[in-house]
C-alpha positions as CSV (number, residue, x, y, z in Angstrom):
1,X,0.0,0.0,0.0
2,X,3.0,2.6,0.9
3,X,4.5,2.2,-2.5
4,X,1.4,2.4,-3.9
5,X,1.1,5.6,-2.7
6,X,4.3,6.7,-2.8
7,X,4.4,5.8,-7.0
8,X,1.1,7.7,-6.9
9,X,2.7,10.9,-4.9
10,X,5.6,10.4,-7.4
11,X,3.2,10.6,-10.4
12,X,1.7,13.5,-9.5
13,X,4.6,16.0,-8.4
14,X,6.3,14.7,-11.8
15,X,2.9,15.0,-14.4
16,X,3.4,18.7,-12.6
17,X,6.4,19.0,-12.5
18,X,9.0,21.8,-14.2
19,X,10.4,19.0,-16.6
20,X,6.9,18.1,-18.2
21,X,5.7,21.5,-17.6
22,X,8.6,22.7,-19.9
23,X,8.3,19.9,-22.7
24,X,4.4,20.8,-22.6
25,X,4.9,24.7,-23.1
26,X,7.6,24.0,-25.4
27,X,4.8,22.0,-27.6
28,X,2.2,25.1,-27.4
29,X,5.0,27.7,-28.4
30,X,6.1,26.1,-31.5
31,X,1.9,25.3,-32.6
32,X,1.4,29.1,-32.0
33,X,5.2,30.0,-33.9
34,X,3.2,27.3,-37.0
35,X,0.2,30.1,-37.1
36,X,2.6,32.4,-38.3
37,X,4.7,30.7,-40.8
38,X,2.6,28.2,-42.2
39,X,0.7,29.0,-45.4
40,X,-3.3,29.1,-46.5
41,X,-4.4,25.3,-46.9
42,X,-7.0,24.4,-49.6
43,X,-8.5,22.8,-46.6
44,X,-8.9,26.5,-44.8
45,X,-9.8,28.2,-48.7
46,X,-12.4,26.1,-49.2
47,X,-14.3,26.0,-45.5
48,X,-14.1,29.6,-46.1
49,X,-15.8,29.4,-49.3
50,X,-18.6,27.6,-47.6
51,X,-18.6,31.0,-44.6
52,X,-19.2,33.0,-47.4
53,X,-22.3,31.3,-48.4
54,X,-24.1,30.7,-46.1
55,X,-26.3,27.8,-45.2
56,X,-27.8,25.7,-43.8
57,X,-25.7,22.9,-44.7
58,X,-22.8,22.1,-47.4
59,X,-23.0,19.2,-49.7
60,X,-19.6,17.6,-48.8
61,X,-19.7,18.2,-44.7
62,X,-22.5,19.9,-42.1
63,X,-22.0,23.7,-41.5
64,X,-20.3,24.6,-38.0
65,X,-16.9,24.7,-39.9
66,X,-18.3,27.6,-42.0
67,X,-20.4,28.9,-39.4
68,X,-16.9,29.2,-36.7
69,X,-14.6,30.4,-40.0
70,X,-17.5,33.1,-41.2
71,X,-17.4,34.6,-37.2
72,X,-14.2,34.6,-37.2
73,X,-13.6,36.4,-40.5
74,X,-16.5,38.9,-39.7
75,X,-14.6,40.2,-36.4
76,X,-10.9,39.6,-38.0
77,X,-11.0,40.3,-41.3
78,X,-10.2,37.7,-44.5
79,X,-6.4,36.8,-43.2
80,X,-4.8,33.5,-43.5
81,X,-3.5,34.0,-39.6
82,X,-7.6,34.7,-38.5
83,X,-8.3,31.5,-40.4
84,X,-5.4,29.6,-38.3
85,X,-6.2,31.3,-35.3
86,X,-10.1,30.3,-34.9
87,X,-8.7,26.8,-35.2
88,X,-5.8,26.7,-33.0
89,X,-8.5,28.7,-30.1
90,X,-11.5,26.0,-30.8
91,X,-8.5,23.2,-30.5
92,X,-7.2,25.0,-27.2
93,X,-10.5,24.9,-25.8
94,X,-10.9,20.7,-26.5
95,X,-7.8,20.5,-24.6
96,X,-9.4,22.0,-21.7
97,X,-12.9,20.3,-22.2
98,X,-10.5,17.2,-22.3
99,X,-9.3,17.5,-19.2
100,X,-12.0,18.0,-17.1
101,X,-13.2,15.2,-18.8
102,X,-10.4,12.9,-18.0
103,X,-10.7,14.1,-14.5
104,X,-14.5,12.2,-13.7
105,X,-12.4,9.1,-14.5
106,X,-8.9,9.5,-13.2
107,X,-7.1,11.0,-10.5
108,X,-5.8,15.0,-11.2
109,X,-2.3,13.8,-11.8
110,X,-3.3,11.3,-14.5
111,X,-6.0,13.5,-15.7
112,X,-2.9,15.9,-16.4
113,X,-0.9,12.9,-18.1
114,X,-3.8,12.2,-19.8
115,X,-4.3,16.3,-21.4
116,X,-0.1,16.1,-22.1
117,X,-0.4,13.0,-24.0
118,X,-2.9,14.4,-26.3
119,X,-1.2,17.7,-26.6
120,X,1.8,15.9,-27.8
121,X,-0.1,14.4,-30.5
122,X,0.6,15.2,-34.3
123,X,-3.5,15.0,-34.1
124,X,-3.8,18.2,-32.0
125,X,-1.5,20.3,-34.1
126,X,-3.1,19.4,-37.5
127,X,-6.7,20.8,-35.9
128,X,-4.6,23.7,-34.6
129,X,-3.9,24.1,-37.8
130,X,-5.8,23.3,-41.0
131,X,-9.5,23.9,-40.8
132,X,-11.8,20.8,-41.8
133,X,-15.5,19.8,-40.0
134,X,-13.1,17.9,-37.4
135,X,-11.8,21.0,-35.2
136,X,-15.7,21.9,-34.5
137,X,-16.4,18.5,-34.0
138,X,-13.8,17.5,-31.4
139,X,-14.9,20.1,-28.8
140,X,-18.4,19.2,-29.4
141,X,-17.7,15.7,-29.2
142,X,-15.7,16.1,-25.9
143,X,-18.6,18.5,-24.4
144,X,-21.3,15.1,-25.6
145,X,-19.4,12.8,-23.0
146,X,-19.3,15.5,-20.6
147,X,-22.9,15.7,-20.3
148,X,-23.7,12.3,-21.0
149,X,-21.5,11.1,-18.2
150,X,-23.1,13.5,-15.9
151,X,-26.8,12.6,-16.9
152,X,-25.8,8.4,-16.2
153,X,-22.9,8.1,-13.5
154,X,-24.4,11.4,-11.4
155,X,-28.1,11.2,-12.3
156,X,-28.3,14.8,-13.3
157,X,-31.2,15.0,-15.4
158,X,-30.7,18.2,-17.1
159,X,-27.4,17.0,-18.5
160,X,-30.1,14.5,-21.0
161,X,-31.0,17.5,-22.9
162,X,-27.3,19.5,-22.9
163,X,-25.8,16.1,-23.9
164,X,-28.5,16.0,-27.0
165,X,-27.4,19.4,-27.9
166,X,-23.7,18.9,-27.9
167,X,-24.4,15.2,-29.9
168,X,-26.5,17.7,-32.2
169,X,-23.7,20.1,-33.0
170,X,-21.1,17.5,-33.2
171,X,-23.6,15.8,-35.9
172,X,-23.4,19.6,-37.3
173,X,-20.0,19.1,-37.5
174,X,-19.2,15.6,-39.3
175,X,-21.0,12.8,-39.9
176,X,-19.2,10.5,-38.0
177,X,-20.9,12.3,-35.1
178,X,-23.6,8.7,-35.5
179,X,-21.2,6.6,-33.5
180,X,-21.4,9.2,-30.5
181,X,-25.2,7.3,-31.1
182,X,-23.6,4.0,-31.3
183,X,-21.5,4.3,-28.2
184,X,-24.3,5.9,-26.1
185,X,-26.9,2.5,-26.9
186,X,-24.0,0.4,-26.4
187,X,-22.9,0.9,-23.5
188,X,-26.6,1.2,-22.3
189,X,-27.2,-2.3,-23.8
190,X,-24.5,-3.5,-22.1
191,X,-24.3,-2.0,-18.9
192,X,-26.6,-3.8,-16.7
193,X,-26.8,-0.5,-14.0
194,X,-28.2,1.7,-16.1
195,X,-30.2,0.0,-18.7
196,X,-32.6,1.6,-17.5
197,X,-32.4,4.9,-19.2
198,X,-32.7,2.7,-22.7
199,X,-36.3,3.0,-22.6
200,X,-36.6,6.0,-20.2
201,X,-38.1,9.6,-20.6
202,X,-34.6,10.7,-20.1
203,X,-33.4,9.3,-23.0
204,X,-36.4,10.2,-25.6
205,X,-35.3,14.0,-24.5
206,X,-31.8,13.2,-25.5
207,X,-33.4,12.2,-28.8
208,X,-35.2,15.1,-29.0
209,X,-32.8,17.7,-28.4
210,X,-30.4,15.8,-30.7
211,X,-32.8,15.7,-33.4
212,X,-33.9,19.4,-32.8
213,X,-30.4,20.8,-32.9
214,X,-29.4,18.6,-36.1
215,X,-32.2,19.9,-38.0
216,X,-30.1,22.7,-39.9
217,X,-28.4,19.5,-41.9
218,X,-32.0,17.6,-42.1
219,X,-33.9,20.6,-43.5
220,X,-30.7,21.4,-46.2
221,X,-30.5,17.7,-47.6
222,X,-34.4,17.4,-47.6
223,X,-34.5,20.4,-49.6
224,X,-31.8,19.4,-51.8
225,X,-32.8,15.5,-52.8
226,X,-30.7,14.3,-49.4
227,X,-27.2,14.9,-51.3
228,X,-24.8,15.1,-48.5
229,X,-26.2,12.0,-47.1
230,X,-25.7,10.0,-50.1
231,X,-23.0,11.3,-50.8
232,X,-21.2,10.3,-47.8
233,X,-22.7,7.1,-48.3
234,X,-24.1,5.5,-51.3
235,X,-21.1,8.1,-53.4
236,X,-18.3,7.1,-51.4
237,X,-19.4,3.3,-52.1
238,X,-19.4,4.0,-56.2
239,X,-15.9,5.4,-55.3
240,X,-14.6,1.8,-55.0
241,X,-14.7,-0.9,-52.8
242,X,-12.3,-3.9,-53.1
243,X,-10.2,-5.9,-50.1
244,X,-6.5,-4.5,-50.1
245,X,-4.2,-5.3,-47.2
246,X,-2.4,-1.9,-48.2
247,X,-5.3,0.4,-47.0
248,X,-5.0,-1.1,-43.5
249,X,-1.1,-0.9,-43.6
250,X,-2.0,2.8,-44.5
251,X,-3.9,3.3,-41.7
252,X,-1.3,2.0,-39.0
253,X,1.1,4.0,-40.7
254,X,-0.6,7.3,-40.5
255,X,-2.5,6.8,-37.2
256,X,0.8,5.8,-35.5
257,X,2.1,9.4,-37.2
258,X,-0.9,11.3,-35.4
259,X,-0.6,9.9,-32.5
260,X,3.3,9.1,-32.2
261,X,3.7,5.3,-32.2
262,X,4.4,4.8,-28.4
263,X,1.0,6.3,-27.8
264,X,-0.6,3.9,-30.7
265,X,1.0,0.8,-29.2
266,X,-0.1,1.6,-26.3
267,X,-3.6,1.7,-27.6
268,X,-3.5,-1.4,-29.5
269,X,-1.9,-3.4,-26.6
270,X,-4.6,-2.3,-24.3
271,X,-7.6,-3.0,-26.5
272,X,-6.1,-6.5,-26.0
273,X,-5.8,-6.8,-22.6
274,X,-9.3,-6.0,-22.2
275,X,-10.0,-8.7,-24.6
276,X,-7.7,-11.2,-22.8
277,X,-8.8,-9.9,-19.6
278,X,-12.7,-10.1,-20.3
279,X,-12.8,-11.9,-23.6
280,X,-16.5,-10.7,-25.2
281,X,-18.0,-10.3,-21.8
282,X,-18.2,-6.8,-22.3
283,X,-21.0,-6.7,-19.0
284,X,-18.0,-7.3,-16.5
285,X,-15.7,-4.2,-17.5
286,X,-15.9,-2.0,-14.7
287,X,-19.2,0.8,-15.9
288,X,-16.4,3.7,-16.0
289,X,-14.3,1.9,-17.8
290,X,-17.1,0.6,-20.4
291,X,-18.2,3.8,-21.0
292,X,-14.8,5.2,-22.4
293,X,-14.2,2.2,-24.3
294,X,-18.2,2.7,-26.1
295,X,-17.1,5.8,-27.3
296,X,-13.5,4.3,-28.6
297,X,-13.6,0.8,-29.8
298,X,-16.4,1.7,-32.1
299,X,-14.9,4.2,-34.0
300,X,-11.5,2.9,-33.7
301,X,-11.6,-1.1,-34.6
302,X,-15.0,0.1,-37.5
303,X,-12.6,2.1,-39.6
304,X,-9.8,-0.5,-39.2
305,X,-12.3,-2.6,-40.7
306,X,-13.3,-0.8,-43.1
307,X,-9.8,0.5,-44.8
308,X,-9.1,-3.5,-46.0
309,X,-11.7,-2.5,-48.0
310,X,-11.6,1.3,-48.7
311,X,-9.0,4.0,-47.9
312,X,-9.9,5.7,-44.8
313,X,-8.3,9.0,-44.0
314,X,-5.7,10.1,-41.5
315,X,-8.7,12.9,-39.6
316,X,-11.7,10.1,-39.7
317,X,-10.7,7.8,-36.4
318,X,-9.5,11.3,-34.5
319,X,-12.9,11.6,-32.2
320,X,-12.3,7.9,-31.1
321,X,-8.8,9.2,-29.4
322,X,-10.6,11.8,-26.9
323,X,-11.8,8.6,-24.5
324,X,-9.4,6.1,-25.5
325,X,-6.7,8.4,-24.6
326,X,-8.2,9.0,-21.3
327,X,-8.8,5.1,-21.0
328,X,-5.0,4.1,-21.7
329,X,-3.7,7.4,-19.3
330,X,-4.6,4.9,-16.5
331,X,-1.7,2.7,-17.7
332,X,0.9,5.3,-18.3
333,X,4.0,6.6,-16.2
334,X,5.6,9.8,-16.1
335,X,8.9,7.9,-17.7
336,X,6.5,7.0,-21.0
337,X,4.7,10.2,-20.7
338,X,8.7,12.2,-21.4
339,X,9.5,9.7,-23.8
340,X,6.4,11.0,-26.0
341,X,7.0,14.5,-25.3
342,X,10.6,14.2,-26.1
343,X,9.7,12.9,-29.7
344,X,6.7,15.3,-30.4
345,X,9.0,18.1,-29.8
346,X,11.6,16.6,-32.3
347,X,8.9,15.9,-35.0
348,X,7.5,19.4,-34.5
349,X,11.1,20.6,-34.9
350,X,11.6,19.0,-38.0
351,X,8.1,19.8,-38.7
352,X,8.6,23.9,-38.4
353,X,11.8,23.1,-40.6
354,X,9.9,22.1,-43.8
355,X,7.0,24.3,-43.0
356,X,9.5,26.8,-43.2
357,X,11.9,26.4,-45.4
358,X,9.9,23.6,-48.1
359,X,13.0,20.7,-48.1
360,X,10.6,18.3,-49.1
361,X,8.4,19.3,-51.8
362,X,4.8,17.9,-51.6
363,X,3.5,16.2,-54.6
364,X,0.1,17.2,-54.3
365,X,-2.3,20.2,-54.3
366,X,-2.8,19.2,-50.1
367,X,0.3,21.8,-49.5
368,X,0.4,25.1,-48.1
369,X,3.5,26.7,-50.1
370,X,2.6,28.6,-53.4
371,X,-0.7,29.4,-53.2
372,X,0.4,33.3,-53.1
373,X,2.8,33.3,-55.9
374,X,0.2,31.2,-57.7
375,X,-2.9,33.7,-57.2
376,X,-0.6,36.9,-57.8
377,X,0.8,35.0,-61.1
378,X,-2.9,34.2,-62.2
379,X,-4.1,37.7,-61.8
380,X,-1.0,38.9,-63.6
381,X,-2.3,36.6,-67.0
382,X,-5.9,37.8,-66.2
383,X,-5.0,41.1,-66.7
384,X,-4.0,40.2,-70.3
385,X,-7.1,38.9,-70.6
386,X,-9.6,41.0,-68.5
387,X,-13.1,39.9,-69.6
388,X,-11.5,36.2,-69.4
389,X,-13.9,34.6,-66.0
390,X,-11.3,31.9,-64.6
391,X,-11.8,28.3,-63.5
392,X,-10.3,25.1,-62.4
393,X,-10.8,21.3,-62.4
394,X,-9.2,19.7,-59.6
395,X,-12.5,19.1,-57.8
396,X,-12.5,22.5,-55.2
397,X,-8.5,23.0,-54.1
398,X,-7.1,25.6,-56.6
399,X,-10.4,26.8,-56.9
400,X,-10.8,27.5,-53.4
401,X,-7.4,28.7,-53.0
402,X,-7.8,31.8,-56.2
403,X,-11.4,32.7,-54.2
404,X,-9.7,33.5,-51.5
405,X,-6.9,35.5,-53.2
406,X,-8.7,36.8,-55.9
407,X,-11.6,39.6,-55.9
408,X,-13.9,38.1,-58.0
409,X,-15.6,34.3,-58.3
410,X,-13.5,31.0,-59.4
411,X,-14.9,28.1,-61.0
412,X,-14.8,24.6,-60.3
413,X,-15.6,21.3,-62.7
414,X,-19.2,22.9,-63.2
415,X,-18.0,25.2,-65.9
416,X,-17.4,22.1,-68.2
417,X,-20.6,19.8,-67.1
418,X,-18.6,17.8,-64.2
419,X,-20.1,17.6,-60.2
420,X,-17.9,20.6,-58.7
421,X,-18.9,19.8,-54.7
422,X,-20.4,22.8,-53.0
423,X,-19.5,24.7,-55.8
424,X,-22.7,22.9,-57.3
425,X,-25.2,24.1,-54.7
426,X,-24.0,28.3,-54.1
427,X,-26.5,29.3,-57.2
428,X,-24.5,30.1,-59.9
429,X,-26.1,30.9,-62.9
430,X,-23.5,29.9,-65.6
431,X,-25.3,31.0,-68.5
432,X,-24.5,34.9,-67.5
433,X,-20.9,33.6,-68.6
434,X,-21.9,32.3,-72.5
435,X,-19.9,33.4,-75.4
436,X,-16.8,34.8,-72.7
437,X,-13.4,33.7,-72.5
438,X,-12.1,31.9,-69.8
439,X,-8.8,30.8,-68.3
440,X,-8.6,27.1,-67.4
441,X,-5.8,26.8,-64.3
442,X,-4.9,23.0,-64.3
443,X,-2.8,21.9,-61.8
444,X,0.3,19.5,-62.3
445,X,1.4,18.1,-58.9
446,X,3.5,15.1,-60.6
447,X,5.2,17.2,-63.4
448,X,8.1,16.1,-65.6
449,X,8.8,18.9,-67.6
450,X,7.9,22.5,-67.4
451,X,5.9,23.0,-71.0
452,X,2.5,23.0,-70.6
453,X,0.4,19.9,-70.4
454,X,-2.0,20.2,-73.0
455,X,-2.1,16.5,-74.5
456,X,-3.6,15.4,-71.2
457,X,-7.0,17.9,-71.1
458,X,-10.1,15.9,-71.6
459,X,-11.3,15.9,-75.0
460,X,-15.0,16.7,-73.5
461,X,-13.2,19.9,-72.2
462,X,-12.8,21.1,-76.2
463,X,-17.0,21.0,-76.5
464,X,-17.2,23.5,-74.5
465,X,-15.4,26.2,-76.0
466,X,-14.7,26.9,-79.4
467,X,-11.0,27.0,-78.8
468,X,-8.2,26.2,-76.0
469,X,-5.1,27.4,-76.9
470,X,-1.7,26.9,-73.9
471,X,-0.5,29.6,-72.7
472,X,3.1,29.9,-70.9
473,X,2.9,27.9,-67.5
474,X,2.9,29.1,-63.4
475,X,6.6,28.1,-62.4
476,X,6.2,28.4,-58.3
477,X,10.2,28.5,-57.1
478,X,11.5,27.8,-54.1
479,X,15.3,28.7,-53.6
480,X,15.3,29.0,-57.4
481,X,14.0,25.4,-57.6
482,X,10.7,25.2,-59.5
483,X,8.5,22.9,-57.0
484,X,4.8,23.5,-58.4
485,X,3.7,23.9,-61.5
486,X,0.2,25.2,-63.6
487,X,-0.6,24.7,-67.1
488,X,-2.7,27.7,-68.4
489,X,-5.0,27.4,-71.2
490,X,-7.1,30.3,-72.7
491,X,-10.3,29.1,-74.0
492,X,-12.7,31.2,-76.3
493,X,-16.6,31.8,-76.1
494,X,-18.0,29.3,-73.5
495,X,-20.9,27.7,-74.5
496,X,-22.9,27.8,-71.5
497,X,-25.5,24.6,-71.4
């Protein structure tokens, strides 16, 4: 019992201690020095498309992104920094959330481990930093299981209608917001104790304020033939489903970069010593313990699943982390806890190094260096061409990026017949553009050479103009390197359809 106590005393004065303290400060100074350096994602251009028309939903995601990006935009004006800013505050504040979370289940020394293992998390900085439906949903998320564990473990009956709100808004947030559904009548089916809110008043109110608060996203697909829902479900089936042991390889690899791999070992190793502990007698897991691993296992083990047969991506597991971290905190010592923190801060070292300085060119339009040179470039060729309307085909990215940079309204696939996203549902009437000139920006992440690439442009792209002639190509240099490149076409008298 004594050295119980005494490894518990040592936990806690070393969890607070200067040498943790110092790696965790360390961490948030060098996410706030990313704000600064780190460039306008299409991620951010494109959420902020969505602020500017409002809605009330979006036909790829639900609408608290735009709604937190639009806010912040209104008070702070249309900078990149405001943009990184909203998301690194709404992350700061899931860090908190998280904590007081972690503290109804451990003590306040591994409540604290439990808050420094997530902020050492590649996971955390990426919300901080890029804006997509997950930094909204995260809070909201962590908020749900707040209230919910308040409404079941301390019978506070009022906590049944915050906890539908918060499950609401984090529906309003993502989709995946359905297994905060799934872990809640799980762990009610399973946990003999409290079974008894399953068919209760208490939780038909849940229901209802869930239901009331998602009815932004209900009202929008009804109204629009239910498009984001099939998308997201019946679309991302046509996409292609076939069993490849890559996609789960994928999935290790680039959860165990989020999360840093002692902290996704740790996960894995514990999900089987439940299993060997309790086998599939899920009733005997202490109800504290159940109820964290409800709102993981889920989420966690379905999308592992899933990627044998379709490629999941690196943000979709994130929500599953909030309780599983705080479940496999219980295991962790300080010793562990340094060992993590010592390698987040050398990742985010290197990190801030090829933010910075671009060693490592990314072959893909998912980058955040160019985008500047690329829109002041564009508007230099537009000016040769002023009554030339402008438009892109690589579904929203460079479209997004040019709305954001340029004055005046981008195009997307739309302007040659092709489904262009959200750019489908903001009203455009494209027949106001017939019998104009355009300039077709087509990006080359995998270049060769630096002529432009006109044998590759569809020939269904050619019915829709009388003419598409090259023009010289966007060079974006780095060091006097060229490291992106844009073909350029000008295309005469549109015929609008």
């Amino acid at each position: 019992m004594a050295k119980v106590y005494a490894s518990t005393w040592k936990d806690r004065h070393e969890v607070g201690g200067y040498s943790v303290l110092t790696l965790c400060i360390l961490l948030i100074v060098i996410r706030f020095f990313f704000t600064g350096i780190m460039g306008l994602m299409p991620q951010d251009a494109y959420y902020y498309f969505y602020g500017q028309h409002l809605a009330l939903s979006y036909f790829d995601h639900p609408p608290m992104i735009a709604y937190l990006l639009r806010f912040a935009t209104s008070l702070f004006g249309k900078k990149v920094i405001v943009l990184k800013m909203a998301d690194a505050t709404v992350t700061l504040c899931t860090l908190l959330a998280f904590y007081h979370l972690a503290k109804k289940f451990l003590s306040k020394s591994k409540a604290l481990l439990a808050a420094a293992l997530l902020s050492s998390t590649i996971l955390l900085s990426i919300l901080s930093l890029v804006s997509t439906p997950d930094v909204p949903l995260m809070l909201c998320w962590t908020l749900s299981l707040h209230f919910l564990y308040e409404a079941i473990f301390n019978h506070k009956k009022i906590n049944w209608i915050w906890s539908g709100i918060f499950c609401g808004l984090s529906f309003d947030s993502k989709y995946t917001a359905v297994f905060l559904i799934i872990g809640l009548v799980g762990f009610l089916i399973i946990a003999k104790p409290y079974r008894k809110y399953l068919f209760s008043r208490w939780l038909l109110l849940f229901l209802l304020f869930f239901t009331l608060t998602l009815l932004p996203v209900l009202i929008w697909n009804a109204s629009n033939g239910f498009a984001s829902f099939k998308y997201q479900s019946a679309g991302r089936a046509q996409e292609g489903i076939h069993l490849d042991v890559h996609g789960f390889l994928g999935v290790i690899g680039h959860q165990s970069a989020i999360l840093l791999p002692f902290l996704f070992i740790s996960l894995v190793y514990s999900i089987y010593k439940i299993l060997k502990k309790y086998g599939f007698r899920f009733g005997r897991i202490p109800s504290d313990q159940l109820f964290l691993l409800c709102f993981f296992v889920p989420l966690f083990a379905g999308f592992f699943f899933l990627s044998f047969f379709y490629w999941v991506k690196l943000n979709w597991i994130m929500p599953a982390y909030l309780s599983g971290v705080i479940w496999v905190a219980r295991y962790w010592r300080v010793r562990w806890l340094r060992y993590q923190l010592f390698l987040s801060i050398a990742v985010h070292l290197i990190l801030a190094l090829e933010i910075h300085y671009y060693f490592f060119p990314v072959n893909s339009d998912d980058t955040w260096f160019g985008w500047p040179d690329l829109a002041h470039q564009v508007d230099s060729v537009q000016q040769q061409y002023p009554k030339a309307f402008i438009f892109s085909t690589d579904d929203y990215k460079t479209s997004a990026i040019l709305n954001f940079y340029l004055n005046e309204m981008v195009y997307a696939k739309n302007i040659v017949g092709e489904k262009a996203l959200q750019f489908d549902y903001i009203g455009s009437d494209l027949q106001v553009l017939k019998g104009r000139d355009a300039l077709f920006i087509d990006s080359n992440p995998h270049f060769q050479n630096l002529e432009s690439e006109w044998q590759s442009l569809p020939k269904s792209y050619y019915t829709w103009f009388d003419r598409i002639t090259p023009l010289d190509p966007i060079l974006i240099k780095n060091r006097g390197r060229v490291v992106r490149k844009f073909s350029v076409f000008l295309c005469r008298n549109y015929h609008a359809r």
